[in-house]
N, C-alpha and C positions, 0 to 999 in steps of 0.2 A: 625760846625758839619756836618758828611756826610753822606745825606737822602739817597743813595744809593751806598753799595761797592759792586763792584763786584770783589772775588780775584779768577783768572786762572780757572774760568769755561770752560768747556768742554760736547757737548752732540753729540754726534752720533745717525744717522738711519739707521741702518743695516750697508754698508760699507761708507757710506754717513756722513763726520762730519760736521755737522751744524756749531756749533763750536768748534774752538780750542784755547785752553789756554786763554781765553778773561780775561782781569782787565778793570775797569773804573770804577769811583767817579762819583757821583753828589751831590753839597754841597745844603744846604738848602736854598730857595730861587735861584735858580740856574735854567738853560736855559738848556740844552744841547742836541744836534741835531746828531740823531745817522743817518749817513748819508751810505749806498752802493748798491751793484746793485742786481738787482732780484737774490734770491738765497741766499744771502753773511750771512744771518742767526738772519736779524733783528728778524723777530717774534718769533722766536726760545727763541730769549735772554727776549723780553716782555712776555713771555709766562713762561719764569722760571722766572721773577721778579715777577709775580703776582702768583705765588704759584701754576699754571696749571699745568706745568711739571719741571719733577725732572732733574737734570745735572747729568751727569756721571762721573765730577770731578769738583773738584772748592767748593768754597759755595759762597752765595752775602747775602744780608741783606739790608730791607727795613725798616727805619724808627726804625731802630735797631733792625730789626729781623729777624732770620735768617728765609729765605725762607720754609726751607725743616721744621726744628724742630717748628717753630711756625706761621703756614699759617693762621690760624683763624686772631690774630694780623697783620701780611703782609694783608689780602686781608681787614680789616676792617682799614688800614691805607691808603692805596692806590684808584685813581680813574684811571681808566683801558677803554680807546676808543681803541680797536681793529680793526683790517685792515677794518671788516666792521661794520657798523653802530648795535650795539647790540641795538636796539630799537624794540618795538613790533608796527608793521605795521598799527595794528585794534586797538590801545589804543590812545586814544589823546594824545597830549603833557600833560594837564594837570594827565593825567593818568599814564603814559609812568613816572613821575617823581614821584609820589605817590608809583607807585609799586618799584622803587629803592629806595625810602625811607623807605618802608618796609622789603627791601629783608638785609636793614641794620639797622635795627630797631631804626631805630631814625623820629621822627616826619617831617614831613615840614618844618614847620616852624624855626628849629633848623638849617636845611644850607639855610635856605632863603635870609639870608643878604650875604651871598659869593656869589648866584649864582645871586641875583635879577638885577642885571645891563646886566646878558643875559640873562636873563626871561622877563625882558620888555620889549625887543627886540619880542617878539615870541609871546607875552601876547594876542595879539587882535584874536590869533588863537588858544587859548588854546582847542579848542572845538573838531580841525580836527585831524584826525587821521594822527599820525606816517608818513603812508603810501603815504599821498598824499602830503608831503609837502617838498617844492626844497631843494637841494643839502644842499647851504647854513642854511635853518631851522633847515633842520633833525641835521647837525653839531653843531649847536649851544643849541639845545635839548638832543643830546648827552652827550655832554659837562654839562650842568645843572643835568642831568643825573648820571653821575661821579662824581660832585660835591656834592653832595645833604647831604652825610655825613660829609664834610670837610674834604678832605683827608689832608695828609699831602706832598703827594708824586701824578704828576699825570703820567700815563704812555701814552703817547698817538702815535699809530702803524697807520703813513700815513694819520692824521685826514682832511687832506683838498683834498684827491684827490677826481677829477672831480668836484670840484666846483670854481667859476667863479673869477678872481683877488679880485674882490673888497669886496667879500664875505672872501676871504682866509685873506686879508690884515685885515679886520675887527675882525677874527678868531685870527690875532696872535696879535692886541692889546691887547685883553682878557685876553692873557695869557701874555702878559707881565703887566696886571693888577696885577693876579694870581701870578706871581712871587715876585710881587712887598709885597706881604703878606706872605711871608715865603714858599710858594709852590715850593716846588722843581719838575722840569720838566723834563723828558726825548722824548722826540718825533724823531719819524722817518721820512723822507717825500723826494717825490722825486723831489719838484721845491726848485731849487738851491738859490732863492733868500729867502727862508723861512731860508735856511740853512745861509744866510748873516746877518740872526738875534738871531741868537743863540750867547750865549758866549762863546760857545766853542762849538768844532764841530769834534767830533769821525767817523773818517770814516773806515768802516768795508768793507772785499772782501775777501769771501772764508773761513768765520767765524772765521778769523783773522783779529782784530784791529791793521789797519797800522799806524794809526796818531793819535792824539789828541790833538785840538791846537786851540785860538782863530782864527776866521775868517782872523782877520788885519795880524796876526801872519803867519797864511800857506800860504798868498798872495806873505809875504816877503820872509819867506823859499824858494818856488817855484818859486817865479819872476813871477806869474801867476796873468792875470788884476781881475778874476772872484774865487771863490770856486770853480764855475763849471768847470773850466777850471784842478784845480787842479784836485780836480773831476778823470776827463779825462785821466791826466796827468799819475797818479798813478795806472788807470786801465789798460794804454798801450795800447790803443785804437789806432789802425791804421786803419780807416776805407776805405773800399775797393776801394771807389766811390769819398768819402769825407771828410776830415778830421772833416771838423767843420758843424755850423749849420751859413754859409755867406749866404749873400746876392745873390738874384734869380735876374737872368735878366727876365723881363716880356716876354710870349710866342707871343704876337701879332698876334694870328694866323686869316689867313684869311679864313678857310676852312669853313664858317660858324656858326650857332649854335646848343650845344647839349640839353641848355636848355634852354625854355623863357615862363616867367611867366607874366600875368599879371591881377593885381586887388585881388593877392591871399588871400582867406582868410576862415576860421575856426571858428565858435563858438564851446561851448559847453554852452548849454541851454542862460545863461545871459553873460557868460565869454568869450570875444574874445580873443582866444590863439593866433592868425594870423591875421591881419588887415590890407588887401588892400597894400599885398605887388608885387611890380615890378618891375624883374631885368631880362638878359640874359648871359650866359655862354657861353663862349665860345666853340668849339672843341679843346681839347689839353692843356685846359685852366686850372690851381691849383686854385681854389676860395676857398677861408674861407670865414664859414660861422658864424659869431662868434656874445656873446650875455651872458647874465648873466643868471642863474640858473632862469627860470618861465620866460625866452624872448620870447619862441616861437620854436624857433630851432629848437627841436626835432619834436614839430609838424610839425613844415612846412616840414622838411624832409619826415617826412611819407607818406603829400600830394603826393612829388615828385616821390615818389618810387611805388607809387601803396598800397600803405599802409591804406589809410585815402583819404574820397572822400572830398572835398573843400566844405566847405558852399558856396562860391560865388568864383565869378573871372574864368580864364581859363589859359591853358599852356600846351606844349608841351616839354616831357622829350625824347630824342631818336628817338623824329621824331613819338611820341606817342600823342596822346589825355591824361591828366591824368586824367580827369573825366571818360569816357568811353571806353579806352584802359589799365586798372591799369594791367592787368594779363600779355598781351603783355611786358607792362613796367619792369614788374620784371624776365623775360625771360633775357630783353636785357642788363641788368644791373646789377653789382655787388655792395652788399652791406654788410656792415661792422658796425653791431650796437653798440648802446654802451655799452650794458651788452653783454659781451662774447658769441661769435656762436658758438663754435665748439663743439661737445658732448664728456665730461671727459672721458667717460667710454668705449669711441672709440678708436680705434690708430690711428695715424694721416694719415695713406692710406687709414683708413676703414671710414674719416671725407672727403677723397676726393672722396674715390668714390661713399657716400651716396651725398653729395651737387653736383656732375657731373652727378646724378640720377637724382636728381631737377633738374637740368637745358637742361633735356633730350640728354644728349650726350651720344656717342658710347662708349662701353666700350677700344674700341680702344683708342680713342679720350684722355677719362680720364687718360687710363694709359700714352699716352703719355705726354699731358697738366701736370699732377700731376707730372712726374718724371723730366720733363725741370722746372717747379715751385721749387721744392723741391733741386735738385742742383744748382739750382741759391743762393738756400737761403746758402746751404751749411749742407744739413738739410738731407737728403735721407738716407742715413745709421743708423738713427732714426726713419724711419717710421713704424718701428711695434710696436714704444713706444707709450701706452697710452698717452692719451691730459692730463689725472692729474698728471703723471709725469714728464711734461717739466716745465719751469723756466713762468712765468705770459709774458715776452719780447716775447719768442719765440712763446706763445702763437699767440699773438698778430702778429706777422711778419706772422705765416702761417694761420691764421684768412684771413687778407688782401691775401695770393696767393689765397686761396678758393676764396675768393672775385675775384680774378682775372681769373677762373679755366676755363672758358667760353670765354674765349678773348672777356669782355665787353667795350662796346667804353664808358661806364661813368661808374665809382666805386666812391659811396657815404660812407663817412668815419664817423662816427660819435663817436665825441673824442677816436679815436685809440689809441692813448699813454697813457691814462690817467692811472696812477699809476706806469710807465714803467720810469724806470733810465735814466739820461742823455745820457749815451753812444747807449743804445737800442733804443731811441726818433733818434739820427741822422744817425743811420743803417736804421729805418723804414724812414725815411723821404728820403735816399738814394735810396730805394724803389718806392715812391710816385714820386720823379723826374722821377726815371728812365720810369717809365710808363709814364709819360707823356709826356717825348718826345721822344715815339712812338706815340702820338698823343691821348691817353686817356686821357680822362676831368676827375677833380678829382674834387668831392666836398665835403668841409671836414669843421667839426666843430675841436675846439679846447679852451683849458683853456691858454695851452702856447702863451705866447703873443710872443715869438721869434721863434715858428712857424707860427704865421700870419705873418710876416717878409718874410717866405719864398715863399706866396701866389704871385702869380701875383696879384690879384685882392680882397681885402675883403669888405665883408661887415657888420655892424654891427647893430644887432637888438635891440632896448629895448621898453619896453612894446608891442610888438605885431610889431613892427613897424618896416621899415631899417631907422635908423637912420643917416647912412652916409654909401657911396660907395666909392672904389676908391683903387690904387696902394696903397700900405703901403707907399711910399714917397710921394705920395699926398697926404695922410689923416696926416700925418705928418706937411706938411708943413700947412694944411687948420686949424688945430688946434694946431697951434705953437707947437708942442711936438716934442720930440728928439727919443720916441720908440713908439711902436706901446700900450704897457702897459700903458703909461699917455694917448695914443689917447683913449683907453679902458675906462678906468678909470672916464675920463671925461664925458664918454658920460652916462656910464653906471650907475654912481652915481646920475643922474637926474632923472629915473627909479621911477617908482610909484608903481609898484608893490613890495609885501612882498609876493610874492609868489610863 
């Protein structure tokens, strides 16, 4: 029987077709990975499956019901994880799960047995709120969340982006737990190897369904070693700099260092976020900085940026003090967070010349710097468009020139790609090279493990701590692994924290 038909759906926004003529099945108990690039009209399609919005042709039917004539049925059949985290920030997990048990009136204890193998997981923290708790928890709280009624059908829109390998791999046992009990699944997502675990895999571009085919299937079609590749293949990607995401030769530069820390570290009251860590960077240097959801990461980055003074240790970022110099420090340096910079409601000339207002430059200055940035990208003839009407990629690629707006000799990256397509992951990375050999030190967190690949140097944190330094072919060889994803993996499953 099939938890999901969708026959020749069609929705338009103004002259803008989300999609066009789309079909696609998913049989009961069934996987399937609706896979394309920023734009191509995934959420569109999750957003008419769960009875949000209406098509402008077509009908589909969830769980045998038709979307539009009987949504009450559709949305008390389905559990629905959306691009973002539908979770209330201020409610515990125990909470957070109570009031979606209510908002579908069925008691607790009625989907406890479905969801309780990720509840125990989460269990010793029932207490903390929503808000404070990593990547990997909030997903798996989510998840229990959507559960709680026993849907039949789940729909889940990019459920693992920016959260860490070993957390995502854990994520998609569950649901092939889920599957394994009659749950029919449809999910979106932009790491390729999630897509290697689907039974089938719908790739979508330009809110037209070009393929639909198991993973082993489109490998043999295509002659292609990866999906990712396929992927690639199908979008017609010629990228300008690059084709592919190969192998970095190490920079070896000798001009010194941009950063060196040593002894760094962080409490917050009992909790040490950062623990007596010590590395240096080079000039000109790619360092990944990489680590599991509650590693540290993000705090240690804040130390280095002028963000967060150090409980202990000392270092210099830029030829900076960062205990006593933080204001100088973010003068000299561009930085790229992980929840999005740029202000929606801006256009993207009125987002360069407020961040070139920061960073005290001439109005001269700005307009030159933002118009060499902007034709490089290929982008200028777009700058009076609002930031909420470009694609989530291009976001992100004119994010990083803002970050660059200032010609800073370090731009600190913290997971730039995360939720961004294959093809746009090795346009931005295209990017990242190219500044750095003009001699900018990049230092970049990341979830992709064949972007740490392209690092000269990573390092990896767990619990508070660098757990191992080194080339990706040394850390490779030091722990018999063949990618940098098992080196990951290894280290970062020894981790102690659940947090």
């Amino acid at each position: 029987m099939r938890a999901i038909e969708i026959n020749n759906i069609s929705k338009s926004y103004g002259s803008v077709k989300a999609l066009d003529d789309v079909s696609l099945t998913v049989g009961e108990g069934e996987l399937v990975g609706l896979i394309g690039p920023d734009g191509a009209g995934k959420t569109t399609l999750f957003r008419i499956l769960a009875s949000l919005l209406l098509p402008d042709k077509g009908m589909a039917t969830v769980a045998g019901n038709d979307v539009e004539k009987a949504r009450r049925l559709v949305r008390s059949s389905i559990g629905y994880m959306p691009g973002r985290f539908a979770l209330y920030p201020d409610l515990s997990i125990r909470e957070n799960i109570e009031f979606y048990a209510s908002v579908f009136g069925v008691p607790v204890k009625k989907g406890y047995e479905l969801i309780a193998p990720i509840y125990e997981q989460i269990a010793p923290f029932a207490k903390r709120p929503a808000g404070k708790l990593s990547g990997g928890m909030k997903q798996k709280l989510a998840l229990c969340c959507a559960l709680i009624h026993r849907p039949k059908v789940l729909l889940l829109d990019e459920p693992t982006t920016g959260v860490d390998v070993v957390s995502r791999q854990e994520f998609w046992d569950l649901l092939y737990d889920l599957r394994s009990q009659g749950i029919a699944i449809l999910a979106s997502t932009p790491y390729m190897d999630e897509a290697d675990r689907c039974q089938r895999v719908a790739l979508i571009n330009q809110g037209r369904i070009m393929e639909t085919d198991t993973p082993d299937n489109l490998l043999i079609t295509h002659q292609c070693p990866t999906v990712e590749r396929v992927f690639i293949k199908l979008m017609g990607e010629q990228s300008p700099v690059s084709p592919s995401l190969g192998g970095r030769v190490p920079c070896g530069s000798t001009q010194g260092e941009s950063i060196s820390v040593q002894g760094l570290t962080k409490r917050f009251g009992d909790f040490t976020a950062v623990d007596h860590i010590t590395f240096n960077v080079t000039k000109g240097e790619i360092f990944g900085f990489l680590g599991a959801n509650g590693a540290g990461k993000t705090t240690a980055m804040r130390m280095l940026t002028g963000l967060s003074i150090p409980s202990e240790g000392s270092g210099q970022v830029a030829d900076c003090d960062i205990i006593t110099q933080g204001e100088l420090i973010k003068r000299k340096i561009g930085y790229m967070s992980q929840r999005f910079s740029l202000y929606d409601d801006l256009s993207v000339w009125q987002n360069i010349q407020f961040f070139g207002g920061i960073y005290s430059m001439r109005p001269s200055a700005i307009e030159a710097s933002g118009r060499r940035l902007l034709e490089e990208l290929r982008f200028y003839h777009r700058h009076n468009e609002k930031v909420a009407d470009i694609p989530l990629g291009w976001k992100q690629k004119l994010a990083f020139a803002v970050a660059m707006l200032h010609d800073p000799s370090i731009v600190f990256l913290d997971e730039p790609t995360g939720g961004v397509d294959p093809v746009v992951r090795r346009q931005f990375w295209d990017l990242i090279r190219s500044a750095s050999a003009r001699g900018v030190t990049i230092f970049v967190t990341t979830h992709y493990m064949d972007e740490a690949e392209l690092c000269d140097r990573v390092s990896i944190m767990v619990d508070g701590r660098i757990a191992a330094m080194g080339t990706p072919a040394q850390l490779k060889t030091q722990f018999n692994a063949t990618t940098m994803q098992q080196v990951f993996y290894l280290l970062a499953r020894e981790g102690q924290r659940s947090d």
